[in-house]
C-alpha positions in Angstrom: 3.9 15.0 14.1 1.9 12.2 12.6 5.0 10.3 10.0 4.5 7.4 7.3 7.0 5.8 5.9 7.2 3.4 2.7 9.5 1.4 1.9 10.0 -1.9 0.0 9.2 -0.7 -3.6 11.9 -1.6 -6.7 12.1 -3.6 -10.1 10.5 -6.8 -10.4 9.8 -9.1 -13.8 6.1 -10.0 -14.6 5.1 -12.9 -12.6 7.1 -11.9 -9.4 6.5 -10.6 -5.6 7.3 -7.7 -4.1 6.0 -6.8 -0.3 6.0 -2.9 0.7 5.8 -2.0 4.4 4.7 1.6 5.6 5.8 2.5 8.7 3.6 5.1 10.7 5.1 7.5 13.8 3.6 10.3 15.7 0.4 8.2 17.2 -0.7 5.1 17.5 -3.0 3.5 14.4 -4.4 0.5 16.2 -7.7 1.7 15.1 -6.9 4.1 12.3 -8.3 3.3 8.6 -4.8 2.5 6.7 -4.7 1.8 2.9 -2.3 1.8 -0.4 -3.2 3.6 -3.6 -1.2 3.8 -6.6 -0.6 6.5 -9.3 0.6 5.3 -12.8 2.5 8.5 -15.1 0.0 10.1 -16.5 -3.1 8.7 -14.6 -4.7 9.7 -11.5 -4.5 7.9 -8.2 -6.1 4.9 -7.6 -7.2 2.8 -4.4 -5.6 -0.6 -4.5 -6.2 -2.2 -1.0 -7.7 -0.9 2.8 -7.6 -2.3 6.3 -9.7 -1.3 8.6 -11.7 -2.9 12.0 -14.2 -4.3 9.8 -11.6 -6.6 7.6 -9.5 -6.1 4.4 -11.1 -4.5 0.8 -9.7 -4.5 -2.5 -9.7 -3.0 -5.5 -11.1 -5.7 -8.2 -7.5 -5.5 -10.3 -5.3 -7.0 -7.2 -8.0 -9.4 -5.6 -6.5 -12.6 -5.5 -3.2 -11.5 -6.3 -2.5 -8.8 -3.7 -3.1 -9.0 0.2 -2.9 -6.1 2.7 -2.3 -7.0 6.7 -1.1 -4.8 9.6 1.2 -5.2 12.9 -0.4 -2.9 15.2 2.4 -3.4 17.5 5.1 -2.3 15.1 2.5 0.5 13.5 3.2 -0.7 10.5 0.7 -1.6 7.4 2.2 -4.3 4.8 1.3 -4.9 0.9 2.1 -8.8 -0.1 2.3 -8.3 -3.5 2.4 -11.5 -5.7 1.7 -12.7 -9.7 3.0 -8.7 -10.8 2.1 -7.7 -14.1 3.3 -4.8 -15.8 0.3 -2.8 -15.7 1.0 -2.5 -12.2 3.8 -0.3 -12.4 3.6 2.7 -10.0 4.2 4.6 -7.4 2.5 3.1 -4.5 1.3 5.3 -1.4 0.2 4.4 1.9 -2.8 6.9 3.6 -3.9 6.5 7.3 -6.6 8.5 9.2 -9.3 7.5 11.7 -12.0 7.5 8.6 -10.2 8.3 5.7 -6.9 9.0 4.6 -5.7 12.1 6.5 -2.0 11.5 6.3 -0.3 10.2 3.6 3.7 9.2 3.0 6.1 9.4 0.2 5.2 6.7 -1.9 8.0 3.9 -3.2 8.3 3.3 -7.0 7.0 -0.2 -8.3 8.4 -1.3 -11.9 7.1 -4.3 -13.2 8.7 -5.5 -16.5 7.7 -7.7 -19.0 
């Protein structure tokens, strides 16, 4: 049974750094397509940041300030999170799949304040 796990979320003030971790079990994701996305109250959700064999995407809001990276040994997908600004206050979710995003975990609350 294919698991992912995220963890790492919490309050932060504008202008701070948070880095969320998403643990996957079940399989190994060497070469599985893992990603966050994020879903603000009242908005849908949105893709913030994939990794994949062919390099690291972004959504245009993080560039610069986020960066996504992976530990294939630990199965595990990371989100370095610096420069937070309140807008970027959600829940963040972490998918996996061999092409898209088949499995998906929890998510972990981000609250940036101002």
């Amino acid at each position: 049974q294919v698991q992912l796990v995220e963890s790492g979320g919490g309050l932060v003030q504008a202008g701070g750094s948070l880095r969320l971790s998403c643990a996957a079990s079940g399989r190994t994701f060497s070469t599985y397509v893992m990603g966050w996305f994020r879903q603000a109250p009242g908005k849908e959700r949105e893709f913030v940041a994939t990794i994949r064999l062919g390099g690291a995407y972004y959504a245009d809001s993080v560039k610069g300030r986020f960066t996504i990276s992976r530990d294939n040994a630990k199965n595990t997908v990371y989100l370095q999170m610096n420069s937070l600004k309140p807008e970027d206050t959600a829940v963040y979710y972490c998918g996996a799949g061999p092409a898209g995003y088949d499995y998906w975990g929890q998510g972990t609350q981000v609250t940036v304040s101002s």
